[in-house]
Structure formats: C-alpha cells, structure tokens
C-alpha positions in Angstrom: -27.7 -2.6 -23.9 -27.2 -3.6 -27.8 -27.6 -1.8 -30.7 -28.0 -3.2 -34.2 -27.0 -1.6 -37.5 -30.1 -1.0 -39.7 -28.5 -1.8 -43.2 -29.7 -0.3 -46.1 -32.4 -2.5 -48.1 -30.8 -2.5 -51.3 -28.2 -4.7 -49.8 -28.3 -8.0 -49.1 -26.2 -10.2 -46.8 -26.1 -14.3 -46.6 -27.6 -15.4 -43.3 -24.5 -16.9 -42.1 -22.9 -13.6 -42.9 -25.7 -10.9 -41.3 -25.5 -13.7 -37.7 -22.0 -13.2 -37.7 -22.6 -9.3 -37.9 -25.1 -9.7 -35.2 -23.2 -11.4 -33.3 -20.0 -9.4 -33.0 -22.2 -6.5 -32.3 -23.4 -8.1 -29.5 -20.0 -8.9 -28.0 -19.1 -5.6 -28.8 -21.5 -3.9 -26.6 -21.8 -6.3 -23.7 -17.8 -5.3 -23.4 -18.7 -1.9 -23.6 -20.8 -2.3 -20.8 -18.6 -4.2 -18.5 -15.8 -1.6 -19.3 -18.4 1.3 -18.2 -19.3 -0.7 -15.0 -15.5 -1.5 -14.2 -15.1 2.1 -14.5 -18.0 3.3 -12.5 -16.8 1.0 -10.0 -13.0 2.0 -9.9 -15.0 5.6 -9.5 -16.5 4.8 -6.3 -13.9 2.6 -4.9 -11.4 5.9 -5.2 -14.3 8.1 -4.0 -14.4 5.7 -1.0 -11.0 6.3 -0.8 -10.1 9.6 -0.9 -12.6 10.6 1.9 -11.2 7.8 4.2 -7.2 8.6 3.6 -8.4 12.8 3.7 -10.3 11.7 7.0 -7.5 9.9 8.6 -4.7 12.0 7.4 -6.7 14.9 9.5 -7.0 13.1 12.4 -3.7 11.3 12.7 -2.4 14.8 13.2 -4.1 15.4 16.5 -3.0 12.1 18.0 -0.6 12.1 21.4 2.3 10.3 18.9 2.3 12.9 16.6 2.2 15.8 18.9 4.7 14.9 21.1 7.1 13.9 18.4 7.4 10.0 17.8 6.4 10.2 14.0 5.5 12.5 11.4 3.3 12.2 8.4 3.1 14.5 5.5 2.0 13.6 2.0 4.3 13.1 -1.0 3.6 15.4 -3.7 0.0 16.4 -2.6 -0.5 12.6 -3.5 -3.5 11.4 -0.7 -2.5 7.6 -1.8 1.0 8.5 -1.3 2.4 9.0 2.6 5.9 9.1 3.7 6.2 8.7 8.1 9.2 9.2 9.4 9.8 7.4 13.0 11.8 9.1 15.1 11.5 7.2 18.8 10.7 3.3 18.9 10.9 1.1 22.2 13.2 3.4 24.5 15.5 0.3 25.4 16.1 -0.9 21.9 19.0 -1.4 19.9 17.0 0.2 17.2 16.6 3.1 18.8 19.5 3.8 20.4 21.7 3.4 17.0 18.9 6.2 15.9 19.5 8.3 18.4 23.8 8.3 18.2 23.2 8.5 13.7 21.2 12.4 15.5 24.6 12.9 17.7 26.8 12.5 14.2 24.2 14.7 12.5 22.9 12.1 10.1 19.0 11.7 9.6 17.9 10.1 13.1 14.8 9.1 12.2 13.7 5.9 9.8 11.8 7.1 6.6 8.3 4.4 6.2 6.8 4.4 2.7 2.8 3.9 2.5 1.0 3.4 -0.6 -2.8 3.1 -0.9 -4.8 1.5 -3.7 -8.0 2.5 -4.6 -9.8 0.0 -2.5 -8.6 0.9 0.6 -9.4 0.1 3.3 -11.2 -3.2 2.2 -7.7 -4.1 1.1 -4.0 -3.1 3.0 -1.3 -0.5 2.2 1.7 -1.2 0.7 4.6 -0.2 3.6 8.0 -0.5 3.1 11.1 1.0 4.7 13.4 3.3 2.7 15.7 4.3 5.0 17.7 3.2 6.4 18.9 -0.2 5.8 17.8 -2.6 8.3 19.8 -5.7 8.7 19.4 -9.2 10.0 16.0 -7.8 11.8 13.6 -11.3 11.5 10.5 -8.9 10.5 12.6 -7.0 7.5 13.1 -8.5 4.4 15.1 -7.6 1.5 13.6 -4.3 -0.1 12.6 -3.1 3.1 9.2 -4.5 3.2 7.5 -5.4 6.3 7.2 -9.5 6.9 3.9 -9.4 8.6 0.3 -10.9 7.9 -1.3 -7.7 9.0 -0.2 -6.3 5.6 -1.9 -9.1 3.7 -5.3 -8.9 2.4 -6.0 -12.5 5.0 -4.3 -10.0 8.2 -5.6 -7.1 7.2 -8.8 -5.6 8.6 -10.9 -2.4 7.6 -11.0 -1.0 10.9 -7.5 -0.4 11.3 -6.5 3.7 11.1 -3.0 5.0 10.1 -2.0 5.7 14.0 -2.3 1.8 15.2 -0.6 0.7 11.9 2.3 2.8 12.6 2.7 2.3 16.4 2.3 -1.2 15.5 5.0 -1.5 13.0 7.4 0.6 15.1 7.0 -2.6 17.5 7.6 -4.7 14.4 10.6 -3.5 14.0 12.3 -4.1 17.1 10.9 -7.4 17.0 13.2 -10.6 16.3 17.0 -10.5 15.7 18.5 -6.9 15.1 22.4 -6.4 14.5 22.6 -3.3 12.5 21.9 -0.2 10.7 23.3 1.1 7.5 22.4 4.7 7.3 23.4 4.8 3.1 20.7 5.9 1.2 19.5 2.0 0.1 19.8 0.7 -3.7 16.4 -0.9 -4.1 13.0 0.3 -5.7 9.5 0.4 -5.4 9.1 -2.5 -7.4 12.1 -5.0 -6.1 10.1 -4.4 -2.7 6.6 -4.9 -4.0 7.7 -8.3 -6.2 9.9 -9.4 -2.9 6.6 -8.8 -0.6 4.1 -10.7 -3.2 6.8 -13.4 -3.1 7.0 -14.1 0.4 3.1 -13.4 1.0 2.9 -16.5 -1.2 5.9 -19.0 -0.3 5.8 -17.7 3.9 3.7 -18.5 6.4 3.6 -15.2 8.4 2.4 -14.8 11.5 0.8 -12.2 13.3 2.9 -9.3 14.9 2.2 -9.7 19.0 -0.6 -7.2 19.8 -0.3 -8.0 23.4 
C-alpha cells in the first residue's frame, strides 16, 4: 500500500521534481511491503518448524534405538534447531565399531558425537549434519570437516517425509560405508563453517550418490 505526502500549498515544487518525490515514495513502500511479507513468511516457516523438530524430538525418544542404547539425542542449549546424537553401536562387525568399543576399554569417549542443525524451513529443506568427533579418516562417505558426502543431505536427496530416527540409523550405515582405516579420537581442529563451506563445495563440484537403502 503507498502513502503520499500531502505538502503544504504554499509550496510549490517543479513537476520533474514532485514525480521524483512520488516516485521514491513509491519504491519506498513497495520495499516496506516485501520486507513485511519476507518477514511474515520467515514467521511461519519457523512456526512450521518448531512444532515439527518439538514433535520429533518427543517421539524419537520412544523409539527401540534409543531405548536400548544405540544413540542419544539431547538438545544443545535448549536450542530446538540445535541437536547433538551421539552413536554409540554401528554395524556390530565393523571396523568402526570395534575401534569404538576398545577407545570405551581405554576409558576415552566410545561413542561418535553427530552435529544437526535445522534451518527454518525444515523439513521442505535438509539438516545440516556433520561429525565432530572423532576424526574419521580415509572413510569414502567423510569428507574433510566431518560432513557427511551424501545426496540425502542435499535439498535434490532430501525428502520431507524423512524423521530424525531413519536419518540417523541411516547415517550410522553411511558411515561404515566405503574405505575405513582409522580413528583419531583428538578432539578435531575444524569449525562449523570449514564444514559447512566444504559441504556446499562438494554438493556443487560432486556427483553424490545415494546412500544404499537396501
């Protein structure tokens, strides 16, 4: 909706002068507008949301997995966008999982810490998942920063209908997929935003295929 200034009569403007006024007023207020839509938009999106990620962070703590102890969820700093899972059995006879269970033996953390970060327009678009401990090397599905190298994480892979306890159980099988040689159980030297610019990198210059639901 515009508005136009009302000018008092006693002055008077050149035409070219009182368009121009017109004119930005318009611009003005159509941006106004869009900014209030944007907003109202963002709004719902994150209303959306919420009651999902609230919804599934509820149920995903009555599933089998998480009852009998193969992952854990809990939410960092009261943050519903913000999850940390820690894995602490993957495919029995892996290599994975057997280095897990001997870093328990030695009393280190025996478990491998996931990172998931939601955006407001979830679940139309994907998390963000990365692993932050520990170091996983030479494993054909890990890249550098930890980030998962898997078209179900894209926004082409992704689909709506997919809740928290699939996407773990199915990146626990990710990660004993493809050529593993080692653990390193220091605490790792990259960020948030080394993984994130490494993942939008690869989503781009990869062709990534599909993890084997099978």
């Amino acid at each position: 909706m515009s508005q136009f200034i009302k000018l008092p009569s006693s002055i008077r403007m050149p035409p070219v002068i009182a368009l121009s006024v017109i004119l930005l007023v318009l611009v003005v207020s159509t941006s106004m507008a869009q900014a209030t839509r944007d907003q109202e938009g963002k709004r719902s999106g994150s209303t959306r949301a919420s009651k999902r990620l609230m919804k599934e962070y509820r149920e995903v703590q009555e599933t089998d997995s998480y009852k009998n102890g193969v992952f854990t969820v809990e939410l960092v700093d009261d943050n519903i966008y913000k999850w940390h899972v820690k894995l602490y059995r993957l495919a029995e006879n892996s290599a994975i999982n057997r280095d897990l269970q001997k870093a328990k033996e030695r009393g280190e953390k025996g478990h491998i810490l996931l990172e998931i970060l939601y955006g407001d327009n979830y679940p139309l678009s994907p998390p963000f998942v990365r692993v932050v401990y520990p170091n996983i090397y030479s494993s054909a599905m890990i890249g550098h920063g930890g980030i998962f190298c898997s078209q179900l994480l894209t926004e082409k892979g992704w689909s709506s209908s997919y809740t928290i306890e699939p996407l773990i159980l199915q990146l626990s099988a990710t990660l004993v997929e493809g050529v593993y040689h080692s653990i390193d159980f220091k605490e790792p030297n990259y960020t948030y935003e080394q993984a994130q610019r490494r993942f939008k990198f690869l989503e781009i210059n990869e062709r990534w295929s599909m993890p084997d639901t099978s």
